[in-house]
C-alpha positions, 0 to 999 in steps of 0.5 A: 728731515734725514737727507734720505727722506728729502731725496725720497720725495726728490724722486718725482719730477715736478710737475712744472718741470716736466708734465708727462715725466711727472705723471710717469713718476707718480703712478710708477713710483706708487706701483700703480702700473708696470709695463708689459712685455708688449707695447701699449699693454699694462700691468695694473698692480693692487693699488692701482687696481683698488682704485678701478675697483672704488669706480667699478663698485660705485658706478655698478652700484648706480647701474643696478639701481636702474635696472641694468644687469650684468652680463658677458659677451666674447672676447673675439668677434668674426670678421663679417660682423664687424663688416656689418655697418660701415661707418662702425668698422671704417672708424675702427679699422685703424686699431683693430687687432686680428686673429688669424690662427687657431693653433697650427691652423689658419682660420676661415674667417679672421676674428677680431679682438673686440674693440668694442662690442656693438656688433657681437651684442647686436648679433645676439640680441636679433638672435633673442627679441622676438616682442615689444613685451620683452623690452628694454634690454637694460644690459651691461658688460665689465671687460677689456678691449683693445685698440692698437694705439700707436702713441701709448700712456698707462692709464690715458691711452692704452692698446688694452684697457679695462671699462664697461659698456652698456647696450640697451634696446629700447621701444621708442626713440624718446626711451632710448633718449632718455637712458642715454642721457640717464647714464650720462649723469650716472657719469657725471656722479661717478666723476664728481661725487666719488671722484671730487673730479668736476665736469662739463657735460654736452653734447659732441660735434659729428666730426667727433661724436662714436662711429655709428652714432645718431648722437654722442653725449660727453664728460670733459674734465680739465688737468692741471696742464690745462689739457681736456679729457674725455672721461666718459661718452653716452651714445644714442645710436638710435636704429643704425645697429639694430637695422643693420643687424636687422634687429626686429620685435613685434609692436603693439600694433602687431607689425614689424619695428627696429628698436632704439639702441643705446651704449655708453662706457666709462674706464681706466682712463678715469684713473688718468684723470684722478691723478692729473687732477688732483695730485701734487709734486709729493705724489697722489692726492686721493679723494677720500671717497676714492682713497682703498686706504682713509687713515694711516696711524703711524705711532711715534717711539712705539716701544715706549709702554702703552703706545701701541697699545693705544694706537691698536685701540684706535685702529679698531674703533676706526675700523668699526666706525667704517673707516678704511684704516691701517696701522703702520707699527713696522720698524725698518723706516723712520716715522720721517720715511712713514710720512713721506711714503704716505704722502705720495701714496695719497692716503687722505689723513695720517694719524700720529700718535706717541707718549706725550700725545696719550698723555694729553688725551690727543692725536696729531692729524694730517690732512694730505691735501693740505699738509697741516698738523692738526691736534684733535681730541681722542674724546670721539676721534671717530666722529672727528676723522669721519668729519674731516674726510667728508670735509676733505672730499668737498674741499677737493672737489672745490680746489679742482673746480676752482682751478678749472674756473681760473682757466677757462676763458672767453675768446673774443679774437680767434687770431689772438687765440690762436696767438695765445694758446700755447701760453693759456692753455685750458677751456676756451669758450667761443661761438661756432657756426657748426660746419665741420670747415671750421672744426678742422681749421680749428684743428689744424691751425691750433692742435686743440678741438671742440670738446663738447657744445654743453648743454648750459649754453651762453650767448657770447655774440651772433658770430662763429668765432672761426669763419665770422658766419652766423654762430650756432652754439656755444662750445669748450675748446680745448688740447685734449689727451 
């Protein structure tokens, strides 16, 4: 390999080296992002949108299919809305972001930018239901919002970022449990099956369960630092909102009643997670479910006859295949510098194809995920890279469970936690007796919170972990981003 190409890959710091350093690298040097002029804000550049648009297009998929459609609600909500409920506006104060001035004159009323939308959504929604005939609301809205960060990373956590948010109403109480829990394994299927991205599910703590909430219900992946991240929350917000906004309809039995309300959302924090999860010191390693490009053919001394020729045939039978495909048959770069810019862009498999390949009626596949040549037939090349693709999706889902297995541990000593953490960070599996002194003692003394009480709960002993106490649940623990 050229020196040129060596440095090429050099270009991104390890990750053993430096953690953070290494995801900057790795989104920037692969135009994922770029900083705005404003602190917190990103830029989303094409590729690092494709991959918004692969999560978008799967989980609206799964939305529709369930009944939910598609609506829009404004970017800016006044004051007194947001005043509504308390407990909502207490948690978000700290971030919100204000308007105070409509051009050259002072507003009456501020206006928030939304930080999220239950209060403007519930002011409309007392505004249209009127009978239990017209329900549920099954609605949804793809936005942004903003939450003035004061500690910012493109992607994990941004004072703008892109997401959904569902808000539905529903007649009883067991409905509204029921979609909350439904939409939370719509997650869990964008999570895993697109994603190849594994999860634990449960439910949260009070202490970190949304503002407002009767009961949120979480997503938690693990990164490859050992580090936890929220990837998607369901809230069952039971009669809070609706109460508050006096939100009525007429029931069945002719009286006056407050629906049941849900919400829950998932965002470009998904794409965090995609790259600390599975990319490598080269660069993105893309599930190919996710990847906007499957396969790469690279031809090899292409001006030699009947090389293009060839490697443009087989373009287009990938592409009626259903394959997402590119030819790169540019001549500016060495194949040398092709394979490098490939392998850290992440695109799943790269096809080399040249004259003695053709010759033998053969292609050289390279899976990136495992960065081995593999000689494969031209004889239903189709079928053999539709094979490997699906191959390479489960394989990654496998390597990402696997190593979430490795660490996750049970803690029998929570001093020797304690002791231990900075050197074993992951998932810590320990028992709590549920009061919130243990939550922040937790907190304070260690840096990492309860994650989640999954709904797969196991008995590790009668005794809280933290106070000694009788324990009431089994919880994940961990440092979280």
């Amino acid at each position: 390999m050229a020196k040129k190409e060596k440095d090429f890959v050099k270009e991104i710091t390890p990750m053993e080296e430096d953690f953070s350093r290494w995801y900057t690298d790795v989104i920037l040097k692969n135009e994922l992002v770029d900083y705005s002029p404003v602190k917190g804000f990103m830029v989303i550049r094409p590729y690092g949108y494709a991959l918004w648009e692969k999560i978008q297009s799967y989980a609206d998929e799964k939305f529709k299919a369930t009944g939910h459609k598609n609506m829009y609600f404004p970017l800016l909500i006044p004051e007194s809305l947001l005043n509504k409920e308390k407990e909502h506006v207490e948690g978000f104060a700290p971030e919100v972001a204000w308007v105070t001035r409509g051009g050259n004159q002072e507003l009456a009323e501020k206006l928030v930018i939304r930080p999220t939308s239950e209060t403007i959504i519930c002011h409309m929604y007392k505004k249209w239901l009127s009978s239990y005939r017209e329900l549920p609301y099954l609605y949804n809205q793809w936005c942004s919002v903003v939450r003035w960060e004061k500690t910012t990373r493109p992607f994990l956590r941004t004072s703008e970022f892109l997401w959904q948010e569902g808000h539905t109403l529903h007649e009883t109480e067991e409905e509204a449990q029921k979609e909350t829990l439904q939409m939370l394994d719509i997650y869990r299927q964008v999570a895993e099956d697109l994603m190849a991205m594994p999860v634990v599910i449960g439910q949260k703590s009070e202490k970190e369960k949304f503002a407002g909430a009767h009961a949120t219900y979480t997503m938690e992946a693990l990164m490859h630092d050992g580090q936890a991240l929220q990837a998607g929350t369901s809230h069952n917000l039971g009669q809070h909102f609706t109460k508050a906004f006096d939100i009525k309809f007429q029931g069945r039995s002719g009286k006056e009643e407050y629906p049941y309300h849900t919400s829950w959302g998932i965002s470009t924090r998904l794409i965090g997670g995609l790259i600390m999860v599975h990319s490598d010191n080269r660069g993105l390693v893309l599930p190919p479910k996710m990847a906007p490009t499957q396969v790469v053919i690279i031809p090899i001394a292409q001006k030699k006859e009947g090389v293009l020729e060839k490697a443009n045939e087989l373009y287009d039978l990938l592409k009626a295949k259903g394959i997402r495909v590119e030819l790169d048959d540019s001549t500016e770069n060495s194949s040398g510098w092709k394979f490098n810019q490939y392998e850290m862009k992440g695109y799943p498999i790269r096809i080399e194809i040249g004259p003695r390949d053709i010759e033998s009626n053969q292609a050289i596949a390279v899976r990136r995920d495992k960065l081995e040549k593999e000689i494969i037939s031209l004889s239903n090349i189709d079928e053999t890279l539709s094979e490997m693709l699906d191959s390479m999706q489960k394989d990654m889902f496998e390597k990402a469970k696997a190593h979430r297995e490795a660490h996750t541990y049970i803690v029998k000593d929570y001093e020797e936690y304690k002791k231990d953490l900075p050197n074993k960070p992951g998932f810590a599996k320990m028992m709590w007796c549920g009061c919130r002194e243990c939550e922040d003692k937790l907190k304070e003394e260690t840096g990492a919170s309860i994650r989640c009480i999954p709904f797969e709960q196991e008995n590790l002993g009668n005794k809280c972990h933290i106070c000694g106490k009788e324990a009431k649940y089994m919880i994940y623990v961990a440092r979280a981003y």
